[in-house]
C-alpha positions in Angstrom: -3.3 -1.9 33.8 -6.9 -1.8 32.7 -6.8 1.5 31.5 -3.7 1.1 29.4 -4.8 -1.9 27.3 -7.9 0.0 26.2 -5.5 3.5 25.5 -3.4 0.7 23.5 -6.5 -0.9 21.8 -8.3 2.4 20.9 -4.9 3.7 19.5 -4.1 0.4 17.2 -7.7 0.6 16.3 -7.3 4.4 15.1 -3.8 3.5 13.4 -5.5 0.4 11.4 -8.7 2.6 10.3 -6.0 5.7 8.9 -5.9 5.9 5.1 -2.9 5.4 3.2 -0.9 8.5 1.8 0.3 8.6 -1.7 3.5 9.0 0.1 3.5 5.6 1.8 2.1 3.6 -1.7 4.4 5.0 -4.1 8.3 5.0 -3.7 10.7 7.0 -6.5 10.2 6.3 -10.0 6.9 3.9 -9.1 3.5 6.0 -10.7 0.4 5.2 -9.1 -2.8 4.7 -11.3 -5.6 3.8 -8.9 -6.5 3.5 -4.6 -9.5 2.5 -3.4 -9.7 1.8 0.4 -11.9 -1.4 1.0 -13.0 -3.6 3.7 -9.3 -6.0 4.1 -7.1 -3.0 3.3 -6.2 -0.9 0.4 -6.3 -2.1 -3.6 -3.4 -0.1 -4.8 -2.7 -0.4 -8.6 0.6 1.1 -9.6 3.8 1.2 -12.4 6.2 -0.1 -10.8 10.7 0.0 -12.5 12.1 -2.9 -13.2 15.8 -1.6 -11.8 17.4 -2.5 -14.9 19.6 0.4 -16.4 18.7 2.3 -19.7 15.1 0.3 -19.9 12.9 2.4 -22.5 10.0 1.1 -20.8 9.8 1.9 -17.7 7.9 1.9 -15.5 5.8 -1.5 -15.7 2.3 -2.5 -15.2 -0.3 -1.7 -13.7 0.4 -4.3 -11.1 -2.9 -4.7 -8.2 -1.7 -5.0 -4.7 -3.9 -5.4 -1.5 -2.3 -2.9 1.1 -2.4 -3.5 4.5 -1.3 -1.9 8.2 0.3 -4.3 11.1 1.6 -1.3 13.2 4.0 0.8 11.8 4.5 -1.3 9.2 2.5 -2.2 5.7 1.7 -5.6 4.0 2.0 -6.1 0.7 0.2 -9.0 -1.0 0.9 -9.0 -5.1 -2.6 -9.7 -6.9 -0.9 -10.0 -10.2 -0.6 -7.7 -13.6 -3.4 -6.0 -14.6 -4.5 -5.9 -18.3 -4.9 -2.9 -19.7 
């Protein structure tokens, strides 16, 4: 049992230490415009749509999030608009 909780503890260590693709930050019609990988996770500034049809400015922004990895899964935590 030993040897399985370290297997499991170097793997989630190894998972929470892997960058973050383009490919998981940006979903369809979102345009990201800076990532820098810090100490509590990932500052990811992107455009993000607003979902509303025949909008001439699309896409938004920048908005700042700070990205994060529990798992498979990412956290999201909205820092606010960023002025440009």
């Amino acid at each position: 049992m030993t040897a399985y909780c370290e297997q499991r503890i170097e793997y989630l260590e190894a998972e929470a230490d892997r960058d973050l693709g383009e490919d998981e930050l940006a979903d369809e019609g979102e345009k990201l415009v800076e990532v820098e990988e810090s100490d509590g996770g990932t500052r990811v500034m992107k455009k993000v749509p607003c979902g509303k049809d025949n909008c001439s400015t699309c896409p938004h922004g920048p908005c700042l999030y700070l990205v994060r990895r529990e798992g498979d899964s990412l956290i999201w935590d909205y820092q606010g608009a960023v002025e440009t």
